[in-house]
C-alpha positions in Angstrom: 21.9 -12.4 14.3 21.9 -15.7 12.3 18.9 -15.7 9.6 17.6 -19.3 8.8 16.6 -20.3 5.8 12.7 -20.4 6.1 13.2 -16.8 7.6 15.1 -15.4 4.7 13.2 -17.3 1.7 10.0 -16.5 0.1 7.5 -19.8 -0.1 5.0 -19.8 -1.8 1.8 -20.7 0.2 3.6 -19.9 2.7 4.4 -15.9 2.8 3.9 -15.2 -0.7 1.5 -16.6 -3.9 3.9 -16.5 -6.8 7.3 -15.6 -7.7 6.8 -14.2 -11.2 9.9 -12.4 -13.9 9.0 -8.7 -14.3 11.1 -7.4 -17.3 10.7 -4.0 -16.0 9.3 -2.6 -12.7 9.0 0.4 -11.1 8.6 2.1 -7.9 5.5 4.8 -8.4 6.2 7.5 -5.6 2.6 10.2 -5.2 -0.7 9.9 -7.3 0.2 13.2 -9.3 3.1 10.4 -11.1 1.0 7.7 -10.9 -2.0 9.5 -12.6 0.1 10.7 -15.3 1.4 7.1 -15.9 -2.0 5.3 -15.5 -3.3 7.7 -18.2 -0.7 6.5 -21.0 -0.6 3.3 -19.9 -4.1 3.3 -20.6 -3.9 4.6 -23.9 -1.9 1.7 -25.0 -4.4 -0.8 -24.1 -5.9 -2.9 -27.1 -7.6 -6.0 -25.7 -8.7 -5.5 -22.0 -8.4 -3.1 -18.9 -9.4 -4.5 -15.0 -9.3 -1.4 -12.6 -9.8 -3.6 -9.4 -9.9 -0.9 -6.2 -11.2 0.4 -2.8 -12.7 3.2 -4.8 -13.0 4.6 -7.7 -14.3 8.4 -8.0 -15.6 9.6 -11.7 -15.0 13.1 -11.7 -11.4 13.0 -11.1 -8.4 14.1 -13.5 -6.5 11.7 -14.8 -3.3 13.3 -15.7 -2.5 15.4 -18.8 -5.1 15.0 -21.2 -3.4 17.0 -23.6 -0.6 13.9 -24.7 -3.9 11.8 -26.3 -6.3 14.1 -27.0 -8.6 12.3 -25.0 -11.2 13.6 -22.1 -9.6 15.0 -18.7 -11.6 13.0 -16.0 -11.6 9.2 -15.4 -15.1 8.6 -15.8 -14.9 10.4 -19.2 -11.3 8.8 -20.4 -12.9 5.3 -20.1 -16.0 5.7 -22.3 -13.4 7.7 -24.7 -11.0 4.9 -24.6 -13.5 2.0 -25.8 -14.8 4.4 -28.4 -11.7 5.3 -29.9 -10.1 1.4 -29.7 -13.2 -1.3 -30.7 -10.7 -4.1 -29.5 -11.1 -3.0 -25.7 -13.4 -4.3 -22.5 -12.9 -2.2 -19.5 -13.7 -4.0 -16.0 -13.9 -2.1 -13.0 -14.5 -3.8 -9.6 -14.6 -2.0 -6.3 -15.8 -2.1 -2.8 -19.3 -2.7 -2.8 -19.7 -0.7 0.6 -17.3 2.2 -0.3 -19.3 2.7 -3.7 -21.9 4.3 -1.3 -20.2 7.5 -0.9 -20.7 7.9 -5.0 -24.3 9.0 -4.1 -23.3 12.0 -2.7 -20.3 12.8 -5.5 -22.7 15.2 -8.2 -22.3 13.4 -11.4 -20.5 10.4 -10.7 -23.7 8.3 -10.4 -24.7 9.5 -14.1 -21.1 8.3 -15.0 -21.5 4.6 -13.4 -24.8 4.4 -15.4 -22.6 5.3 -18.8 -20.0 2.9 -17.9 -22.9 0.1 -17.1 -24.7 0.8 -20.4 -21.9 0.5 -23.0 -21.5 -3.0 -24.3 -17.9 -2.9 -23.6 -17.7 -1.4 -20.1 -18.8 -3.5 -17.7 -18.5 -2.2 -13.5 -18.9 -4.1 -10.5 -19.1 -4.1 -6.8 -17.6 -6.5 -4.9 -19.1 -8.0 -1.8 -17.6 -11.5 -1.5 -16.1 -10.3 1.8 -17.5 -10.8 5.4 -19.7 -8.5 7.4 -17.4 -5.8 8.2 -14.2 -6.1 6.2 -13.2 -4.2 2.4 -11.7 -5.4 -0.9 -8.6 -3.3 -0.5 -6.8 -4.0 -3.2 -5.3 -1.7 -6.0 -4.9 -2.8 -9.1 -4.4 -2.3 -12.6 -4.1 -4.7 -15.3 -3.5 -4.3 -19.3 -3.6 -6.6 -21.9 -2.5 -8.9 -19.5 1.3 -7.5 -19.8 1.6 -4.4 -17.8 0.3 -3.7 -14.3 0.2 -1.6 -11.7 0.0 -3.0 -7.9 0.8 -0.4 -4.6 -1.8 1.6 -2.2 -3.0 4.4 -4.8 -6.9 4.6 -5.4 -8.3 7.0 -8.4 -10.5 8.7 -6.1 -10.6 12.1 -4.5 -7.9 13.3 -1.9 -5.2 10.8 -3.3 -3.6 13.8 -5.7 -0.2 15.5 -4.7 3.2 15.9 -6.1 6.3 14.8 -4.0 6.9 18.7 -3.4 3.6 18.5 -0.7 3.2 22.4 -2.0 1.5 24.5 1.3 -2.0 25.3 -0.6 -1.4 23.4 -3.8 -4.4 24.1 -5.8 -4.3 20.7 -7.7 -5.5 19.5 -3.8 -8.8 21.0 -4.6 -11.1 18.5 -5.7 -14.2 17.6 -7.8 -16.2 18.6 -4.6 -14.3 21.7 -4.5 -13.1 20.8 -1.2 -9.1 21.4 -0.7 -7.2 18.1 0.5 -5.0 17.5 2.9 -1.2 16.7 1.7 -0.9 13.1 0.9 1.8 10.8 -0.1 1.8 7.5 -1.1 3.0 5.1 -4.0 2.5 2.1 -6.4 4.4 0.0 -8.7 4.1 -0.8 -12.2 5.2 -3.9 -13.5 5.9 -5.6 -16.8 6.0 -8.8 -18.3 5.2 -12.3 -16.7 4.6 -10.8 -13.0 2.5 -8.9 -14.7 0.3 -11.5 -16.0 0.1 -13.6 -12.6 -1.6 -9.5 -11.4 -3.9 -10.1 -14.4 -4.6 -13.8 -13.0 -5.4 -12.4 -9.3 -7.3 -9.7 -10.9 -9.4 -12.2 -12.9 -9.8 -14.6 -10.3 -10.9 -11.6 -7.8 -13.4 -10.6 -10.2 -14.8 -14.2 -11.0 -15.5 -14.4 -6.8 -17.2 -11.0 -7.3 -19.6 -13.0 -9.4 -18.3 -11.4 -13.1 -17.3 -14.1 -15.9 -15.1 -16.3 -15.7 -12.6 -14.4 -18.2 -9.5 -15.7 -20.2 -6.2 -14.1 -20.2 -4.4 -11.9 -22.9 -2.0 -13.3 -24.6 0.5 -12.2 -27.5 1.0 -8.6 -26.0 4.2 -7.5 -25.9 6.4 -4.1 -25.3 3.4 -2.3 -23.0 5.7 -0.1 -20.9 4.5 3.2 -21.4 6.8 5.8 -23.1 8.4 7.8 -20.2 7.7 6.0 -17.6 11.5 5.8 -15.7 12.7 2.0 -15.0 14.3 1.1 -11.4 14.8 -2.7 -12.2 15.2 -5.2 -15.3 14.2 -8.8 -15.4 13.9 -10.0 -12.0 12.2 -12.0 -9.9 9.0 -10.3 -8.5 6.7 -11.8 -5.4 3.1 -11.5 -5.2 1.8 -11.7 -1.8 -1.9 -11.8 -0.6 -4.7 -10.9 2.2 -7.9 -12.6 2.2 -10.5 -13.2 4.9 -12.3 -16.6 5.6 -15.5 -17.2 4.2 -18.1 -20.1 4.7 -16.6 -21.4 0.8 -13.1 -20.0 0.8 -10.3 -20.2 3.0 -7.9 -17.4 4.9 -4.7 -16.5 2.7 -2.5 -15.2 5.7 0.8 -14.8 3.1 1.1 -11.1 4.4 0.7 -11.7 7.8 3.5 -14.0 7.5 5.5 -12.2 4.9 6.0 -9.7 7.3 6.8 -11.4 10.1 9.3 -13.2 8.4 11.2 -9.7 7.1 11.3 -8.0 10.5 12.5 -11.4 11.5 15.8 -11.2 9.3 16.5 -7.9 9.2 20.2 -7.1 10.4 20.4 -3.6 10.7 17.4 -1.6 9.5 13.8 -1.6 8.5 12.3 1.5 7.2 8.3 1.6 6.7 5.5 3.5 5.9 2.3 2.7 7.2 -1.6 4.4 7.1 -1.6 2.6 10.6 0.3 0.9 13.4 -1.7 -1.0 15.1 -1.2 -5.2 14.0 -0.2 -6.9 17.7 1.4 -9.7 15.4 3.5 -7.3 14.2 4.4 -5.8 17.1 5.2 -8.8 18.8 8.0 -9.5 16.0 9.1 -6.1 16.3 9.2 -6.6 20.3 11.2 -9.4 20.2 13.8 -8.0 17.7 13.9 -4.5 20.3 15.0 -7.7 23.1 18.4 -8.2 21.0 22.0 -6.6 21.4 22.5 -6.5 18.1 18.7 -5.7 16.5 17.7 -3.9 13.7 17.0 0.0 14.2 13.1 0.5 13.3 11.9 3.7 11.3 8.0 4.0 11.2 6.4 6.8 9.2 3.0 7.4 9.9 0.3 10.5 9.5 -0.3 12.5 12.2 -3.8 10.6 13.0 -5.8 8.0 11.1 -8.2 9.7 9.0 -11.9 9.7 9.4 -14.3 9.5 11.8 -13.6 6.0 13.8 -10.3 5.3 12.9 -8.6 7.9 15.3 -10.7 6.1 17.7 -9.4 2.9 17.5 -6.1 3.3 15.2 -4.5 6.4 16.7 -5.1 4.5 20.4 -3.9 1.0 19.2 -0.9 2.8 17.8 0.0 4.9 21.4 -0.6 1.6 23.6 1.5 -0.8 21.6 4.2 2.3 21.0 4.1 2.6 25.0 4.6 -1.0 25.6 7.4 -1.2 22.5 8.8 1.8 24.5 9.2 0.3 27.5 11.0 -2.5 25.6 13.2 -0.6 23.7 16.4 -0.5 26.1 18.9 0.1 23.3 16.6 2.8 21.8 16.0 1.3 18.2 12.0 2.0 17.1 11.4 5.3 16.1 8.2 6.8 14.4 8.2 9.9 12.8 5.3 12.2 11.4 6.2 14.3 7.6 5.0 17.7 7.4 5.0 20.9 4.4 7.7 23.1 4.7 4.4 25.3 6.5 4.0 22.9 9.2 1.0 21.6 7.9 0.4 17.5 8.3 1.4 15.2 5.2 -1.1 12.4 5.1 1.0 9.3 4.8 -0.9 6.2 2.6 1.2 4.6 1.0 2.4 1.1 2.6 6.4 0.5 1.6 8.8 -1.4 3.6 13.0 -1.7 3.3 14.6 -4.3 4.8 18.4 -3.3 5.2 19.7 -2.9 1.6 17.8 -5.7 0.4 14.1 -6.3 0.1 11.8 -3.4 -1.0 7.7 -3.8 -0.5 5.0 -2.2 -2.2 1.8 -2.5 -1.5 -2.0 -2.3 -0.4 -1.4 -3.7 3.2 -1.1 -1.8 6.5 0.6 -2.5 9.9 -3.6 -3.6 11.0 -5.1 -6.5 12.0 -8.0 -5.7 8.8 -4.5 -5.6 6.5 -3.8 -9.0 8.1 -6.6 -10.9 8.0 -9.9 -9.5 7.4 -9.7 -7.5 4.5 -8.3 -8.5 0.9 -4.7 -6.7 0.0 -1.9 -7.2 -2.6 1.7 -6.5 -1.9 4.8 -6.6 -4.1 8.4 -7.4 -3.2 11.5 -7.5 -4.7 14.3 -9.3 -2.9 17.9 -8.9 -3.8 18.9 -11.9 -2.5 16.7 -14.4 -5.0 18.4 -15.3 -7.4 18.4 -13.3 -10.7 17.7 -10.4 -8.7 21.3 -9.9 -7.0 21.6 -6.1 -9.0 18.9 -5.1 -7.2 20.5 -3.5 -3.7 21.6 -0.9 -4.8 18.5 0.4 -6.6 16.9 -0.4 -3.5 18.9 1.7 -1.0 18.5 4.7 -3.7 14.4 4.1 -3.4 14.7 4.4 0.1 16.8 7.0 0.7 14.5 9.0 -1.8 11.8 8.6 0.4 13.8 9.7 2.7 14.8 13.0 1.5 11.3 13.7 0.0 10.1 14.1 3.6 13.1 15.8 5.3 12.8 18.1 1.9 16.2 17.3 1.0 18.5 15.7 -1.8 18.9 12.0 -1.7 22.8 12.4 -1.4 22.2 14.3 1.7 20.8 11.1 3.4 23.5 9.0 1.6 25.9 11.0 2.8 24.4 11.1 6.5 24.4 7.5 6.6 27.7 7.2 5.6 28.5 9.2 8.7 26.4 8.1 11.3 26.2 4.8 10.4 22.8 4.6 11.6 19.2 5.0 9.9 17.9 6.7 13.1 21.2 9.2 13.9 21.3 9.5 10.2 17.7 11.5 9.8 17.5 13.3 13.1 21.2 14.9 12.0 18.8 16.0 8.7 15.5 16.6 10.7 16.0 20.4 12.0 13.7 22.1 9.7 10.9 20.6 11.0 9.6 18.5 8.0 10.1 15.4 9.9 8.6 15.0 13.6 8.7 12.4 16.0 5.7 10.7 17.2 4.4 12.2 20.7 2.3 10.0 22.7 -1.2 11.5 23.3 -3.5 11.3 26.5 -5.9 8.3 26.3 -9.5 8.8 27.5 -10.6 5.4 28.9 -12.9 5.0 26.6 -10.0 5.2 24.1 -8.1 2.8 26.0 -11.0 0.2 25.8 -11.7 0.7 22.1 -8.2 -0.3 21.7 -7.5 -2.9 23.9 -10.4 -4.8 22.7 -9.6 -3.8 18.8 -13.5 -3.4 18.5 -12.8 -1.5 14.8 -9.8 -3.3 13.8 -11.1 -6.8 14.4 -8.1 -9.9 13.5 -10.5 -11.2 11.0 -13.9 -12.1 10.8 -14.4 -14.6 13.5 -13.2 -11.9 16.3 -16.3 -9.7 14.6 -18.6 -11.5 16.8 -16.2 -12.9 19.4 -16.7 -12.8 23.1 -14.4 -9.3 24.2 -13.5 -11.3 27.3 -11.0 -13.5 24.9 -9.9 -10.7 22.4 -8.1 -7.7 23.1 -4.9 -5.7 21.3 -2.3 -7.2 24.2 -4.2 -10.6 24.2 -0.8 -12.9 25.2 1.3 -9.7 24.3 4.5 -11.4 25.8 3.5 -14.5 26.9 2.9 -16.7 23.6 5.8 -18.3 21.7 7.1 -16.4 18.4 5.2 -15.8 15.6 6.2 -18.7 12.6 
């Protein structure tokens, strides 16, 4: 397959917001690394910390508190931190609807009201959004030269080690409840990319109606001691989500970002996904399943959405555009595949990565969802191998992937190496791995009708905020599903 240039670069305005030099970056694989990281990077901080998230839970650990002397839990490490440094602001922003749930978490309230009361701590809750959609972005940002960007929220249920331990008792939470097994991952990032996170984070903020703030400058060397380094000064894109308001226009640089990637991919693309359930991205994937030559496609997702409505309406998006895929699929290329404990039990999958080939890695807040697309706000991060500076890079990202890899088959990454080096193919390469059972392929379930309609109509995973009120009769999950010209 020939890849043209506007399908292979990254534009920005276009499919990205900046290309930005990271000095060092990182890939963040489960919240039990993350947590430990966040918590030194922390303790570096002189001038300012934004925490800009989904959710943010008080009462939760925040790694080993025994490196800085400093409180265990989040809620108690920040007040600590602007105590102990007189130099620091903290900001935290987060979902203005999800901050509900804190009225029901003990003590966390009590903690808000800390936070809010210090001079120097300043929290919150973002509603510039439409009816209906989330600020879903996760992000961290100090002094302006260190950041972290991926799909990890400090809130409960997100702890786990890469091990997914049957009955781990560092699942039990502040609630006391135990939590299911969870993976997912971040980045963190250094240097000028870096900065442009602060910028976002600032501007996200300013919308939220805080300050209008000015950036950090002079801080240098923030990459926290330990913290392993996949890549050195390269190129880094920043790519957006953000839903139309009456004063603010759509950014749809995701949307098209990813479209774009399936689009040039030449022989694989591995992802992991909360969902699958975007028709725009399965009508790229569909018309890559058409070609002789296509790319094989590896989805990993959890077992079922969690909560309360989204089974309804993401679990039966996700079986009727896999059946129609299916049906597609002559050369038998799209796979998606469930992780499980070495008891059986299901691994919740949240983080949102995709690898295209040996050559573009992405890390991010964004799922394969219409909300992810176009009605609520995400972040993503990529680094591409073939932009120039970055041409290292392929080889780290292979070893990233094939990590992942093994972490769900339960396996050593040279195992997977190996195994593609003797099938030759992503797909033959894991099912030769996949016989103890960590790794199970999807099974399509029976749809009540009511299932069916929920889905067909996406009436909880709108395409953005015009389709919340939009007549049903012109919406649905297969609305031109193989009759409209390709995506650009």
């Amino acid at each position: 397959m020939s890849v043209s240039p506007a399908d292979a670069a990254f534009e920005p305005g276009r499919n990205c917001w900046k290309i930005a030099n990271a000095t060092r970056a990182s890939v963040i694989v489960d919240a039990d690394a993350y947590f430990h990281d966040a918590r030194k990077a922390m303790a570096q901080a002189r001038h300012r910390i934004m925490l800009i998230g989904w959710d943010f839970d008080a009462r939760m650990k925040l790694g080993d508190a025994g490196a800085d002397g400093g409180p265990e839990t989040v809620g108690d490490f920040i007040l600590w931190l602007v105590e102990r440094t007189p130099t620091l602001e903290i900001f935290v922003l987060r979902w203005d609807v999800g901050a509900l749930k804190s009225i029901t978490r003990g003590k966390t309230v009590v903690k808000l009201v800390q936070w809010m009361l210090h001079p120097r701590v300043e929290v919150r809750l973002d509603s510039a959004h439409p009816t209906g959609s989330s600020h879903h972005q996760k992000i961290v940002v100090i002094d302006d030269c260190f950041a972290f960007c991926g799909g990890i929220d400090m809130t409960e249920g997100r702890w786990d080690t890469r091990a997914h331990v049957d009955d781990d008792p560092g699942r039990v939470g502040p609630s006391g409840n135990a939590n299911m097994p969870w993976h997912d991952a971040t980045t963190a990032i250094e240097g000028p990319a870096a900065a442009a996170l602060g910028a976002l984070a600032r501007r996200r903020w300013h919308r939220a109606g805080g300050a209008d703030l000015t950036p950090i400058v002079g801080a240098v060397d923030c990459w926290p001691q330990g913290l392993h380094v996949d890549f050195r000064n390269i190129a880094l894109v920043i790519a957006r989500s953000e839903p139309e308001m009456p004063d603010w226009p759509p950014t749809l640089e995701i949307e098209q970002m990813y479209i774009d990637l399936i689009r040039r991919a030449r022989h694989s693309i591995y992802a992991e996904s909360q969902y699958f359930a975007s028709r725009r991205v399965a009508e790229a994937i569909a018309a890559r399943l058409g070609e002789p030559d296509g790319p094989e496609i590896v989805i990993l997702n959890p077992v079922s959405a969690d909560g309360w409505l989204e089974p309804i309406a993401m679990d039966s998006a996700r079986a009727r555009l896999y059946e129609t895929l299916h049906r597609r699929d002559v050369h038998r290329r799209l796979r998606i595949y469930h992780p499980h404990t070495v008891g059986g039990e299901p691994i919740y999958v949240h983080a949102k990565i995709m690898v295209i080939d040996d050559q573009v890695l992405k890390v991010g807040s964004s799922n394969f969802n219409n909300r992810s697309m176009r009605l609520d706000t995400e972040c993503d991060v990529v680094i591409d191998a073939t932009l120039p500076g970055n041409e290292g890079c392929a080889a780290r990202i292979t070893a990233i992937r094939n990590d992942l890899i093994a972490e769900h088959l339960g396996c050593e990454p040279e195992r997977v190496a190996a195994a593609l080096e003797r099938h030759g193919r992503l797909i033959a390469a894991i099912d030769s791995l996949a016989s103890g059972g960590r790794l199970r392929d999807y099974v399509v379930p029976d749809l009540a009708s009511v299932e069916k309609w929920l889905a067909d109509n996406e009436v909880l995973d709108p395409e953005g905020p015009g389709e919340m009120f939009e007549a049903l009769s012109v919406r649905g999950l297969f609305r031109g599903f193989g009759l409209f010209p390709a995506p650009r």
